[in-house]
C-alpha positions in Angstrom: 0.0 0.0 0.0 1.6 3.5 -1.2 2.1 6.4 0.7 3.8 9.2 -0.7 5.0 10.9 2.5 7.1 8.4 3.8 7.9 6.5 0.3 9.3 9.5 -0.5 8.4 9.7 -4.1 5.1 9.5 -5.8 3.0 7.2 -7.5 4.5 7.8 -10.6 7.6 6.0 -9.5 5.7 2.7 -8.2 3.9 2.9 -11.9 7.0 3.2 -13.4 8.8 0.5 -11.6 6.1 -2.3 -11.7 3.8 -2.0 -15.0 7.0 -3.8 -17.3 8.1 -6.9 -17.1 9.0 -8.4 -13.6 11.5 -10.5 -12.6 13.2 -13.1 -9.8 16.2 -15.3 -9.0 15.8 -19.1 -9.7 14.1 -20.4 -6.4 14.5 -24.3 -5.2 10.6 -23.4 -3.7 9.8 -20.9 -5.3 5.7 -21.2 -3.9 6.9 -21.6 -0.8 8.9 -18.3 -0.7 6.9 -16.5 -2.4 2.9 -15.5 -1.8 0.9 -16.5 -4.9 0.2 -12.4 -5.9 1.7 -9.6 -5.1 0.6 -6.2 -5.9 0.2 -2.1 -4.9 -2.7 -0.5 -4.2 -3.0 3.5 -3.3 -3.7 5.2 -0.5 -6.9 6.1 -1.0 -8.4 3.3 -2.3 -7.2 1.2 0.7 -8.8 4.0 2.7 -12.0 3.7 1.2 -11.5 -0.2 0.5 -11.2 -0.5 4.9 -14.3 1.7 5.2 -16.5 0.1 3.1 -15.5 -3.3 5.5 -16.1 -1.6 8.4 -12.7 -0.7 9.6 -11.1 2.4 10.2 -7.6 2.6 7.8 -5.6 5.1 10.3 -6.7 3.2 13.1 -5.5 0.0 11.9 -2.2 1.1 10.8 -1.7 2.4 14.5 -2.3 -1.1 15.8 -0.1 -2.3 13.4 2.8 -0.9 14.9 2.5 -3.2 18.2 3.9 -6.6 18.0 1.1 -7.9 19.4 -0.8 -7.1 16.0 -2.9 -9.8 14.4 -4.9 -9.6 10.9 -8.2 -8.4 10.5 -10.4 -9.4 7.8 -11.4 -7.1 6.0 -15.9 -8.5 5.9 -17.5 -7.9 2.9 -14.4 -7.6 0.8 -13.8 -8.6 -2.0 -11.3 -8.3 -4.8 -11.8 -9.4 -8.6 -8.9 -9.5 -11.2 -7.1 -11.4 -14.0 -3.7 -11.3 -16.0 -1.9 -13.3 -18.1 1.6 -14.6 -17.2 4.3 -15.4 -19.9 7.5 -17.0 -18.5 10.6 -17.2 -19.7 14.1 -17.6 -18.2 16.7 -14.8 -19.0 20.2 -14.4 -18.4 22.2 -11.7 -16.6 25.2 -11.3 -14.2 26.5 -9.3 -11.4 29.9 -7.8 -12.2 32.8 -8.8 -9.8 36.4 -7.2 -9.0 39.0 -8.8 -6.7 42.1 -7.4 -5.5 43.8 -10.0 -3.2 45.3 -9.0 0.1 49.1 -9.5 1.0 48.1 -11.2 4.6 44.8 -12.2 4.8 43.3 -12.5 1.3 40.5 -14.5 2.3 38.7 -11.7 4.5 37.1 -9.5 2.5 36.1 -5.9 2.4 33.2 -5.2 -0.1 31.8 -2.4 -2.3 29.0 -2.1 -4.3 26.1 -0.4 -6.3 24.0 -1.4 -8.8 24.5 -1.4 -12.9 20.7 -1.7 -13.6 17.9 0.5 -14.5 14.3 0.4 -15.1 15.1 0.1 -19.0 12.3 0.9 -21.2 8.6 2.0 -20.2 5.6 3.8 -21.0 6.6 7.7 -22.9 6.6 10.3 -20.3 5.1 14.0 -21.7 7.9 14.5 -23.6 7.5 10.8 -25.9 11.5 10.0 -23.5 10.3 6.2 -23.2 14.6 5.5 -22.2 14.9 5.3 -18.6 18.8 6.2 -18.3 19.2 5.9 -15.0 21.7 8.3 -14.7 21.8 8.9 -11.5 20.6 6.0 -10.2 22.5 4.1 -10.4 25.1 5.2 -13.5 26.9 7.5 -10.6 27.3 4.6 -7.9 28.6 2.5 -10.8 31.3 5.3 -11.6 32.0 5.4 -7.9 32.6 1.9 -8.1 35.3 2.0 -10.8 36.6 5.4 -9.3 37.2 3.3 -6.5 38.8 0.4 -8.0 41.5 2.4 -10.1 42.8 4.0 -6.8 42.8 0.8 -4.9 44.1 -0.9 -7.9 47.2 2.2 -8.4 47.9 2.0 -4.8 49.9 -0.2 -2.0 48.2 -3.6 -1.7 46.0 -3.7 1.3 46.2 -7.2 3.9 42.7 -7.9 3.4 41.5 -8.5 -0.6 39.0 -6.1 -1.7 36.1 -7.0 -3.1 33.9 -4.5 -6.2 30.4 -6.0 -7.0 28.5 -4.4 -9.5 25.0 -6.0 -8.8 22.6 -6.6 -11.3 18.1 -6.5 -11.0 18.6 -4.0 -8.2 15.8 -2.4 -9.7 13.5 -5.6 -10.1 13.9 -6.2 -6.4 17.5 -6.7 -5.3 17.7 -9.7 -7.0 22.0 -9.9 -8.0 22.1 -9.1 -4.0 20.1 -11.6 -3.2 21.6 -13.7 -5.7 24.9 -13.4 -4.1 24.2 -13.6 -0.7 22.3 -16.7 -1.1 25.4 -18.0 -3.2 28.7 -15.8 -2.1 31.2 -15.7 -3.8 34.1 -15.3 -1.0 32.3 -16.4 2.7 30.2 -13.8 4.1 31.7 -14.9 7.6 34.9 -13.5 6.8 33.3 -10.6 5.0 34.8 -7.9 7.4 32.1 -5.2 6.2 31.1 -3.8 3.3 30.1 0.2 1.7 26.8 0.3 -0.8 26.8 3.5 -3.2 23.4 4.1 -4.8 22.6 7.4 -6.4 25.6 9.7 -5.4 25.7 13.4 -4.8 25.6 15.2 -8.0 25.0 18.7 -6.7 28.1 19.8 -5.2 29.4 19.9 -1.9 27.1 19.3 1.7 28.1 19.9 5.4 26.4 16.5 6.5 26.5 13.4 5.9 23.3 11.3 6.2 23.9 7.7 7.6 21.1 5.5 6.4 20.1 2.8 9.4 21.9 4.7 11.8 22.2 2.8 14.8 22.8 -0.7 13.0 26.5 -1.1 13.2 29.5 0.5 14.7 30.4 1.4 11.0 28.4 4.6 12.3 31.5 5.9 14.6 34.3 5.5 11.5 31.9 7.1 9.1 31.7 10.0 11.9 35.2 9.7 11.9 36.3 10.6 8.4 33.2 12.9 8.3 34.9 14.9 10.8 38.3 14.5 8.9 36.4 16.4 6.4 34.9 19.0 8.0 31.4 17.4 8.0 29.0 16.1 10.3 27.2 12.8 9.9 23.3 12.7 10.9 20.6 9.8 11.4 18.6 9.1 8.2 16.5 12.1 8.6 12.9 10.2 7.3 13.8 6.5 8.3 9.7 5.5 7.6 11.0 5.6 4.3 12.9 2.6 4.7 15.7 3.1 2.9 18.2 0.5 4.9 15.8 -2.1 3.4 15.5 -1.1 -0.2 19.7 -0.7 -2.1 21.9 -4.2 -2.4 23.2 -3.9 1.3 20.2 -5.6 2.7 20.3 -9.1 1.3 24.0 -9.0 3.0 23.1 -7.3 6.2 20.3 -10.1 6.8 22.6 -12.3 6.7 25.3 -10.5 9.2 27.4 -8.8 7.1 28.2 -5.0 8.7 27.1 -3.0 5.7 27.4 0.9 5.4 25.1 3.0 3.5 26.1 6.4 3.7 25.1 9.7 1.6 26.2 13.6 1.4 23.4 15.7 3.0 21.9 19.3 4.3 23.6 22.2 3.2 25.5 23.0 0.5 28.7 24.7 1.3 29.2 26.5 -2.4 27.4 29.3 -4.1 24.4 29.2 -5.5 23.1 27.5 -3.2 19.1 28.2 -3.9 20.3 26.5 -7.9 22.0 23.4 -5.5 18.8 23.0 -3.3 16.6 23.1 -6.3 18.1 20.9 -8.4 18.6 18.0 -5.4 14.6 18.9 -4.9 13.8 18.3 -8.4 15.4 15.1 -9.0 13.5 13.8 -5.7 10.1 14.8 -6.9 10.6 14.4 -10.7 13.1 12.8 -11.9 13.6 10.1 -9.4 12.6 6.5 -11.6 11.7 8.7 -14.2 13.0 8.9 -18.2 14.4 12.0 -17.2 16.9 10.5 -14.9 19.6 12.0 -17.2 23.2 13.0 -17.4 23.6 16.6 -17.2 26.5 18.8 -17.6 26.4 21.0 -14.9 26.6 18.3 -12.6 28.9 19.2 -9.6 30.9 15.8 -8.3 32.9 17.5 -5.5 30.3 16.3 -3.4 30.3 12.8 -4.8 34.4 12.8 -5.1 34.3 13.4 -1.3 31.5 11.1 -0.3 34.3 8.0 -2.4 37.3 9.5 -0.2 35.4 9.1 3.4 34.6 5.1 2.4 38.1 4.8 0.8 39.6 6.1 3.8 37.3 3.4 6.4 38.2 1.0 4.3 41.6 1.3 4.2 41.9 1.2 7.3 40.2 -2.0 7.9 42.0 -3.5 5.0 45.3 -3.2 7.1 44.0 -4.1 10.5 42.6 -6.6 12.4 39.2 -5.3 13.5 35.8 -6.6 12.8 33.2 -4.4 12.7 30.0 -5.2 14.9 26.3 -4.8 15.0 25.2 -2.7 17.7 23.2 -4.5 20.4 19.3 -4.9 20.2 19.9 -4.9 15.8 17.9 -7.4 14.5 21.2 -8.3 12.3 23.1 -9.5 14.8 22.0 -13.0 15.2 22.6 -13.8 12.1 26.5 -13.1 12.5 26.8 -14.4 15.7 27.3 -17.9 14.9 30.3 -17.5 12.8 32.2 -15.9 15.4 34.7 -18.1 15.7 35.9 -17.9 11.7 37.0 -13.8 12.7 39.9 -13.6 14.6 
């Protein structure tokens, strides 16, 4: 059910992202994972959908929130449809990137974004049916190979370094889940690992926005080299979003990997500032899963270039160290990585 409010973006986006062709990994069970439909439906009409049964919407979603919340049918309801499903089996692949440490090449520090895109969908206004992705995720991907020329030009680190370029992000973070299900190097010597999805193209910010603050101790080193920058890092300012639970990290952090998702935030620090604010605005309300998710030429990168240095710097320095980042107590990620303690020492 879609909110716009704490989505964050409109129904536009969920239209764009769901009316083409959908997609998932090869399952073992696949009915047994998965419910038999799966669909959106908007906020109003599930407003007026639960008053028509009897049952007040807001009221409902308040109760929701206790975890002593059951289901209520909904009496009276019903719901009508058809479609016709076409299957076929398609090919694709995540892209990977090793550079083996000196010491201890089989811990691993990891990086990643996504390659994919929407593709092509229904003409917007303009008759643009070419979904570009620029932004998302076309920056995280330059990131990504930013990245891998400095590590690759500089001293070898103890610990190999790991680039993934995951694929079906966009269809549900299915290369993730792909490789998390089936890892490549073990996830229990998987020291931690940075996600970059739609980088900073505005310029320069005072803040740094740590999405799922709170999760991992990855928050104090991001602080860290924040502050080595002269910025400030601050919670995910609208969690209810749920952003931690949306970009590749997640299929890794449910299974105990520390993963980092960090992004440049609040103010810009360069004139014009009202043009910066604007343009970080638009993209949010307009261009976000949109055909006009374009390249543009005005793009500022300082504020991406520096958002690349803070996670080069972190993960340098757990590339030459011993230390093993942990979930904070009370995360429901920890008990996943508890049992493999004794494989990090």
């Amino acid at each position: 059910m879609h909110e716009t409010a704490p989505a964050s973006y409109g129904w536009a986006t969920v239209q764009n992202s769901w009316s083409g062709p959908q997609f998932d990994i090869v399952r073992a069970n696949a009915a047994a994972e998965r419910v038999p439909m799966e669909a959106w439906i908007q906020r109003d009409v599930a407003v007026d959908l639960f008053r028509r049964a009897g049952q007040d919407f807001e009221a409902l979603k308040t109760a929701a929130r206790s975890r002593d919340f059951r289901p209520v049918d909904l009496a009276n309801a019903s719901f009508s449809g058809m479609f016709d499903v076409a299957t076929t089996q398609v090919t694709t692949r995540n892209v990977i990137a090793r550079l083996p440490g000196t010491t201890h090449p089989d811990e691993t520090i990891l990086y990643t974004g996504h390659w994919d895109h929407i593709g092509v969908g229904e003409p917007d206004a303009s008759g643009d049916r070419i979904f570009n992705g620029a932004v998302d995720n076309a920056s995280g991907t330059a990131g990504l190979l930013e990245l891998a020329r400095v590590w690759g030009a500089g001293r070898r680190p103890e610990r190999s370094i790991v680039m993934i370029s995951f694929t079906a992000e966009e269809s549900g973070l299915l290369g993730s889940e792909f490789y998390a299900a089936n890892p490549v190097y073990p996830l229990e010597t998987t020291v931690a690992g940075f996600n970059i999805d739609a980088m900073n193209v505005y310029g320069r910010v005072a803040d740094v926005d740590i999405v799922g603050s709170g999760q991992s101790d990855l928050d104090a080193r991001l602080t860290a080299a924040a502050a080595r920058q002269g910025r400030t890092t601050k919670p995910d300012a609208n969690p209810a979003a749920g952003s931690y639970f949306r970009s590749d990290h997640f299929p890794l952090a449910k299974r105990g990997v520390p993963m980092a998702y960090a992004d440049g935030g609040g103010a810009f620090r360069d004139e014009p500032i009202a043009a910066r604010e604007a343009a970080r605005s638009e993209y949010g309300s307009r261009r976000y899963h949109q055909a006009d998710d374009e390249w543009s030429a005005d793009w500022d990168l300082r504020g991406q270039v520096e958002d690349l240095e803070m996670i080069l710097a972190i993960g340098r320095d757990l590339a030459n160290s011993r230390d093993w980042p942990q979930w904070m107590p009370g995360s429901e990620f920890g008990p996943a990585r508890a049992p493999s303690a004794a494989r990090r020492r």
